[in-house]
C-alpha angles and dihedrals in degrees: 000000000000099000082061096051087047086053099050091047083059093046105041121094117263115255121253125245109230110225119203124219133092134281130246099250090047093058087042087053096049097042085047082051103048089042095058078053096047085050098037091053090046089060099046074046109065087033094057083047093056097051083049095064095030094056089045088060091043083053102049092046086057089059100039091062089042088053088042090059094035085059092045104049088053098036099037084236155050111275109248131234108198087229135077087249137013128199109243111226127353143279102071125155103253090354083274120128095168138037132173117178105185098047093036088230123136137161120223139194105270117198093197095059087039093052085045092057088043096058086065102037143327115309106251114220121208133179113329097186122124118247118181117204134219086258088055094246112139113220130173122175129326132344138177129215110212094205106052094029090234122152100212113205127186128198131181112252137057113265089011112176108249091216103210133095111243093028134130131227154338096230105187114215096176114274086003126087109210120186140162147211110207108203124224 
């Protein structure tokens, strides 16, 4: 008996060793699947990024027309600003919130209008971010034109919601979400 168990341990295959480790298909699936999430995260990104702005515009204008009533209620009248429109707030590139070539228009920060608001509460900031409209007019943040007593606002994004009770619009200029508070 034991000269034919010797014989068949001759005989038999030797056993594998097992190796441990991943295939190449198994790495390819798992880089395919972190880079859907890596793509995936980059979009919510940049969308998260563009409320926040947006929203930040939404906010100062808030307060802009709060500050606006407030000054009113204690001066008899809107502060003036000497210009057809005054930016509303500070930062922005060139001190410029809104440009418009063709026409030769634009809308400066106007330390006069600024120091009026400031006499009433803080100066609130929003975007200032450029935006450029289908029409080429640059715009960023908040303005105010003297004449028709109107707070402009401008958000990123077509059909934007203007977020804010009273307001007009949105008036869509292609990539760009005007909207406007008339005053009484």
């Amino acid at each position: 008996m034991q000269l034919v168990a010797t014989r068949l341990r001759m005989y038999t295959l030797p056993m594998k060793k097992t190796t441990s480790g991943f295939t190449i298909v198994e790495l390819l699936i798992v880089i395919v699947v972190i880079a859907i999430l890596a793509a995936i995260s980059v979009v919510a990104y940049n969308g998260i990024q563009l409320r926040a702005e947006n929203n930040k515009t939404i906010v100062a204008a808030n307060q802009t027309l709060k500050l606006l009533t407030l000054y009113k209620e204690i001066n008899g009248t809107y502060p003036n600003s000497g210009t057809k429109y005054a930016c509303i707030g500070s930062g922005y590139q060139g001190d410029v919130c809104f440009s418009s070539p063709s026409v030769g228009t634009t809308a400066e920060v106007n330390a006069t209008f600024n120091t009026a608001l400031q006499s009433v509460g803080t100066l609130p900031n929003g975007s200032t971010k450029n935006l450029t409209m289908d029409n080429g007019n640059i715009v960023a943040g908040l303005s105010f034109e003297t004449g028709n007593k109107m707070i402009r606002y401008h958000l990123e994004g077509a059909n934007q919601s203007c977020g804010i009770s009273g307001s007009t619009g949105p008036y869509t200029y292609g990539t760009v979400t005007q909207c406007r508070i008339v005053l009484p």
